[in-house]
C-alpha positions as a LaTeX table, in Angstrom:
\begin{tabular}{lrrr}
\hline
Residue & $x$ (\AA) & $y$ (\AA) & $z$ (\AA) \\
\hline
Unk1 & 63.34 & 87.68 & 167.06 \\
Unk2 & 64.27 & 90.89 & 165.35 \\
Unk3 & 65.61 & 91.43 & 161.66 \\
Unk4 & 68.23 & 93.60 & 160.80 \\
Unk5 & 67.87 & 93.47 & 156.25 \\
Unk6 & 71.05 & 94.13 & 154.46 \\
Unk7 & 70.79 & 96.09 & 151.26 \\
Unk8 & 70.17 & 92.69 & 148.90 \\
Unk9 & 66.97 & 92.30 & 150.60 \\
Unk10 & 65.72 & 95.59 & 150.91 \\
Unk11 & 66.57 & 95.94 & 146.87 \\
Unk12 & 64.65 & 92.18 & 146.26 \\
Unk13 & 61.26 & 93.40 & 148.50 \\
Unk14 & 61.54 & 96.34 & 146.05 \\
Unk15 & 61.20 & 94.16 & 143.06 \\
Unk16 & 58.88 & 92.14 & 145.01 \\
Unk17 & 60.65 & 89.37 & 145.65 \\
Unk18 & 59.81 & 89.05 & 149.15 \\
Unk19 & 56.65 & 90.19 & 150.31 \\
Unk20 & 55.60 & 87.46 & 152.21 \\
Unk21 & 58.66 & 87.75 & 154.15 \\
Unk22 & 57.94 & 90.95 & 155.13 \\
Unk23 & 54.25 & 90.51 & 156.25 \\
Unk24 & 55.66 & 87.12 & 157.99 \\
Unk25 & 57.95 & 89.32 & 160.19 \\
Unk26 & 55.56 & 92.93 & 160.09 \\
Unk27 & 56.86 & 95.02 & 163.37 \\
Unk28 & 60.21 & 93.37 & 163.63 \\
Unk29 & 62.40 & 94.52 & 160.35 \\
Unk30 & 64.81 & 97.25 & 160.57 \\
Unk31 & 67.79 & 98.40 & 158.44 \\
Unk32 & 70.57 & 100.57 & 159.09 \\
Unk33 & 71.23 & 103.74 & 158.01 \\
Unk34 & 74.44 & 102.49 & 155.88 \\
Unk35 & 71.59 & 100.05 & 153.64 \\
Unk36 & 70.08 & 102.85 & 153.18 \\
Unk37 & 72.73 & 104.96 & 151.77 \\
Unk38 & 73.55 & 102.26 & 149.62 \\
Unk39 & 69.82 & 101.72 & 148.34 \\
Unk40 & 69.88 & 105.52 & 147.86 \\
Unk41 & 73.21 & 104.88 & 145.47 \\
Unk42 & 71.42 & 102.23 & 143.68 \\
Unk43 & 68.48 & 104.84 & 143.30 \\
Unk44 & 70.07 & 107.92 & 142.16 \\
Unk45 & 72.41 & 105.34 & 139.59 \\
Unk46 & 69.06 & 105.02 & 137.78 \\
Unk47 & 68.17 & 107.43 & 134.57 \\
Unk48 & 64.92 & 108.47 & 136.45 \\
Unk49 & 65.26 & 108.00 & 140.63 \\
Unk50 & 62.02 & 109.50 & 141.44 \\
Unk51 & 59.97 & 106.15 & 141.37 \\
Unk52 & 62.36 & 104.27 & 143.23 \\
Unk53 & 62.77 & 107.04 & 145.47 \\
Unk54 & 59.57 & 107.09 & 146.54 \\
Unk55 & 59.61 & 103.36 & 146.91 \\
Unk56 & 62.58 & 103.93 & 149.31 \\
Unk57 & 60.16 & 106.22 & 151.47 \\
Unk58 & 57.13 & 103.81 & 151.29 \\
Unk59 & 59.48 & 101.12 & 152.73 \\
Unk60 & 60.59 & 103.52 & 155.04 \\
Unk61 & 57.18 & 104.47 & 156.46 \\
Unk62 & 55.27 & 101.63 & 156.16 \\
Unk63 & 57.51 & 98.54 & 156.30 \\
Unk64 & 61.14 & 98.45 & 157.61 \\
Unk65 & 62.16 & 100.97 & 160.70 \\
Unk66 & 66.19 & 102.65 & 160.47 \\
Unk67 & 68.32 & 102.09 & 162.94 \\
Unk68 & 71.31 & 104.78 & 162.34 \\
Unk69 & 75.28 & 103.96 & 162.36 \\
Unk70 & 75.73 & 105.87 & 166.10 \\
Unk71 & 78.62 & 105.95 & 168.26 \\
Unk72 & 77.85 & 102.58 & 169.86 \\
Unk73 & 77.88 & 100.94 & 166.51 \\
Unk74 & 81.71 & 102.45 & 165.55 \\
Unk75 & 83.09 & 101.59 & 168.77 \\
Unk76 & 81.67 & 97.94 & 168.18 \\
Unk77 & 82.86 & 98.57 & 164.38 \\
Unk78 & 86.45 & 99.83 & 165.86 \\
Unk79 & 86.74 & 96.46 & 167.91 \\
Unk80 & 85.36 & 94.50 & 165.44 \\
Unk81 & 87.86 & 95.62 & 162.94 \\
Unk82 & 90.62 & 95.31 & 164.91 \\
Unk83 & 90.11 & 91.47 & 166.30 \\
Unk84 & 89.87 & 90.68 & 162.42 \\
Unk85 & 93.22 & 92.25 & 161.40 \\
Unk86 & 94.87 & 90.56 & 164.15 \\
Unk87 & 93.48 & 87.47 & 162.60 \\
Unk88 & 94.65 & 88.58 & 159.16 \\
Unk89 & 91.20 & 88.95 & 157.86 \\
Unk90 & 89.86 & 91.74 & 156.38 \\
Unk91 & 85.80 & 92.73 & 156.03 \\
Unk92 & 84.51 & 94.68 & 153.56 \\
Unk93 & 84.24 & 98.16 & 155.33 \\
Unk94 & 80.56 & 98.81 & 154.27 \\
Unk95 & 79.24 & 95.23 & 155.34 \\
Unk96 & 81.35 & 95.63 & 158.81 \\
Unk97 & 79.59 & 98.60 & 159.66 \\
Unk98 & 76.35 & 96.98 & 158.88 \\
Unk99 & 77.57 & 94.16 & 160.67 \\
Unk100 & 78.08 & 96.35 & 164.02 \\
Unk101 & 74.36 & 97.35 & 164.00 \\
Unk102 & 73.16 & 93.88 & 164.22 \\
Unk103 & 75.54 & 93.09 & 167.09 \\
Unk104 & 74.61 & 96.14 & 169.12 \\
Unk105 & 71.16 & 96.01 & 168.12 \\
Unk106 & 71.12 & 92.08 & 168.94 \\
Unk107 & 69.22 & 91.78 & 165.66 \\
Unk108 & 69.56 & 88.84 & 163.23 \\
Unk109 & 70.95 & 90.19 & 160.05 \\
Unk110 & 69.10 & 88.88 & 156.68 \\
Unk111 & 71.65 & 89.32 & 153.74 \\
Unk112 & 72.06 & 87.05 & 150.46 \\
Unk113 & 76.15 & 87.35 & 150.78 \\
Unk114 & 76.02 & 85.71 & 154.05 \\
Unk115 & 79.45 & 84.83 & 152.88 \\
Unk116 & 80.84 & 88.31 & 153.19 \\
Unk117 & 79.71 & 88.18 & 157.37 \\
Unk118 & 80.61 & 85.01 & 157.78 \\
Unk119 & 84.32 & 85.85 & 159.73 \\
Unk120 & 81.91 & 88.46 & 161.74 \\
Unk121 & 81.43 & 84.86 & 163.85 \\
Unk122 & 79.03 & 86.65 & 166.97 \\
Unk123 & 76.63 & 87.08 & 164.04 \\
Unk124 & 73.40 & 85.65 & 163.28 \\
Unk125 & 72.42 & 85.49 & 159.93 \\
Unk126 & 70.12 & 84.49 & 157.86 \\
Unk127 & 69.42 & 83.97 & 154.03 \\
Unk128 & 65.57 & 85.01 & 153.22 \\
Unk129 & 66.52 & 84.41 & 149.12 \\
Unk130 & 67.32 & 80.45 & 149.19 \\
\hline
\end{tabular}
């Protein structure tokens, strides 16, 4: 089994939180591109970004492989979004798109808000911070 990490998890490994997790699972983590434009907003937010920065890019070349947002992953976002509405439920738009990777990916997403994916119901998740 494949990992997808949301942005939570990438942003714990960074503070260490999870490095056994990520030698546990070496070859089969990915993110998508959206986690990393959010880990790049967390990054920039900072007073000084160049050290986490560069921890970005270590992660990047060492640990975790980016999958990016393509057109498969909208079209699956476009359907996605639209069955919810129907149901009169609405998905953050960030954590849909993330969302759509996994699904067309057929990778397990890893998030600490599996609350916020849990109407995304073809999703596995998982919870690497309990």
């Amino acid at each position: 089994m494949s990992f997808l990490l949301d942005t939570n998890i990438l942003s714990a490994h960074l503070r260490r939180a999870l490095t056994h997790r990520f030698v546990q699972h070496s070859g089969r983590l990915y993110t998508s591109s959206v986690s990393m434009g959010e880990l790049y907003v967390w990054a920039y937010g900072r007073n000084d970004p160049t050290k986490m920065i560069s921890s970005i890019e270590r992660l990047l070349a060492y640990e975790v492989g980016e999958i990016p947002f393509d057109n498969d992953c909208a079209q699956q976002f476009g359907k996605l979004r639209v069955e919810l509405r129907r149901k009169g439920i609405e998905v953050d738009t960030t954590d849909l798109m993330i969302g759509s990777v996994a699904l067309v990916h057929d990778l397990t997403l890893v998030t600490h808000n599996t609350a916020d994916f849990r109407n995304i119901t073809a999703l596995r998740r998982e919870d690497w911070l309990v």
